[in-house]
N, C-alpha and C positions, 0 to 999 in steps of 0.2 A: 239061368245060372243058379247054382245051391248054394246056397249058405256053405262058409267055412267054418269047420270046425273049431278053430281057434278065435272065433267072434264072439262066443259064448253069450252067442243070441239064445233065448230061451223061450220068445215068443214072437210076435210079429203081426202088423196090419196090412191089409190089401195096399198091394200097389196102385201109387195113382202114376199118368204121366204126361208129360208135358216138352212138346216138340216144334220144330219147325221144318224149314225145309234145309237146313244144316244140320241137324242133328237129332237125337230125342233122348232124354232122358227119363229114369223111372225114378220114386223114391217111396221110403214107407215109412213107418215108426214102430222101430224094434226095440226090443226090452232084451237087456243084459243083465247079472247081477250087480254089475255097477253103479245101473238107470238106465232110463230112455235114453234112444239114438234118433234121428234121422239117419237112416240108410239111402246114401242118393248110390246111382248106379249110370253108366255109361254102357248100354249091353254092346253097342258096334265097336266102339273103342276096347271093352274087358276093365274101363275105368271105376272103381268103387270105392268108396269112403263111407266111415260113418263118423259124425259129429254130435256131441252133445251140448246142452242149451246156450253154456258162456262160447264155443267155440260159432254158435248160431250168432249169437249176439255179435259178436265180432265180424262176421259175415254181413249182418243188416246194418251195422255200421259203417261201411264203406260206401264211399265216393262211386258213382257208378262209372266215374272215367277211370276208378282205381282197375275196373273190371277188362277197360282199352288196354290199359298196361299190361295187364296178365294174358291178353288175346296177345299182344304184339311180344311176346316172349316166349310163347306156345309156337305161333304160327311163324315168325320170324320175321315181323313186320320190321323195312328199313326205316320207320318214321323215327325210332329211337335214338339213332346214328344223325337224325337230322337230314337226310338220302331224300 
């Protein structure tokens, strides 16, 4: 996948990635005129984001069952409904 034009990336480090047997993701640390990013990437899905450091912070601050919530709203877990 290319870089979009509109990211006003202007540089960028090697991908690393990190997968299972559900999925795999890639991510790097790209430089914009704004600052650094994390560039996390989804290539089977076409998912991609990029986040900088307070939006990281926010990220390492969560409850890891915060992450159950966000699978069961994704996936359409009936646990939410109480089912």
């Amino acid at each position: 996948m290319s870089d979009r034009q509109d990211d006003g990336i202007v540089r960028h480090g090697d991908w690393i990635g990190i997968g299972n047997e559900f999925t795999g993701v890639r991510l790097r640390k790209v430089f914009t005129p704004q600052g650094e990013r994390l560039e996390i990437e989804v290539p089977k899905r076409g998912y991609r984001i990029l986040l900088d450091a307070m939006q990281l912070e926010i990220v390492a601050a969560q409850d890891p069952e915060r992450f159950s919530e966000l699978f069961a709203v994704q996936f359409g877990s009936d646990e939410e409904d109480g089912n």
